[in-house]
MIBAMI-313505 format. One line per 10 residues: number of its first residue (from 1); their letters; for each residue x, y, z of C-alpha. Coordinates in Angstrom, 3 decimals, m for minus. Example, Ala and Ser with C-alpha at 12.3 -4.5 7.8 and 13.67 -1.06 7.14 Angstrom:
1 = AS = 12.300 m4.500 7.800  13.670 m1.060 7.140 .
% end
This chain:
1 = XXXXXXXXXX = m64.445 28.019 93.026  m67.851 28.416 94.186  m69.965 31.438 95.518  m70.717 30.606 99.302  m74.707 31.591 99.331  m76.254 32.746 102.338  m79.825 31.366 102.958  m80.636 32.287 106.038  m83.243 35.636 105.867  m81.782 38.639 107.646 .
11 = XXXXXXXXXX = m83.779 40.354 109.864  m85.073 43.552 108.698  m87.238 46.358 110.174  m90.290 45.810 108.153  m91.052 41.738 109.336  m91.117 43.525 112.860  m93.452 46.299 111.794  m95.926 43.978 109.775  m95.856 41.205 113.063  m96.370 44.540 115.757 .
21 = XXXXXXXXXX = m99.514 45.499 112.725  m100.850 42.134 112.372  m100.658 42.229 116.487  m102.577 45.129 116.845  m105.384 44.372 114.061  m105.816 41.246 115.936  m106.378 42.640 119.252  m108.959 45.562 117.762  m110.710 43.206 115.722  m110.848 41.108 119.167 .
31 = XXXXXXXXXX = m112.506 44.074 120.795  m114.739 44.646 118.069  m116.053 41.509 118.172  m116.758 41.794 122.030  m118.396 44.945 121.624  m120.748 43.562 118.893  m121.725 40.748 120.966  m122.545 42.642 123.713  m124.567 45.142 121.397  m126.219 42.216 119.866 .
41 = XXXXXXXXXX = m127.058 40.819 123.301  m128.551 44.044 124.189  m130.930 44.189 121.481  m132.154 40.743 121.940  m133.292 41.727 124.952  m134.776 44.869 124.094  m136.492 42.576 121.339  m137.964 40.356 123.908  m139.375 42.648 126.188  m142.353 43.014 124.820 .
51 = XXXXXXX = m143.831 39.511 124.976  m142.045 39.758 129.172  m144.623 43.061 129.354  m147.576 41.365 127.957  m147.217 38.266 130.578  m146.893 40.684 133.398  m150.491 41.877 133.343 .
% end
């Protein structure tokens, strides 16, 4: 008689942690991201405002 083999994966603790991790790297590397562009479209404009300064005069 044969074994009776279970494939189905049974849920354990760590799957939720690593999904709830993966989550939350997401989301800060989403906010990173935002705050770089936002710093990098900050200095482009500091970058610029020279040549703006000299057509002023």
């Amino acid at each position: 008689m044969g074994k009776q083999i279970n494939c189905k994966k049974e849920w354990h603790p760590s799957r939720y942690e690593t999904r709830m991790k993966v989550a939350e790297a997401e989301e800060k590397e989403a906010g990173n991201e935002k705050n770089y562009l936002k710093e990098q479209n900050i200095n482009d404009e500091g970058r610029m405002a020279w040549m703006l300064d000299d057509f002023k005069e």
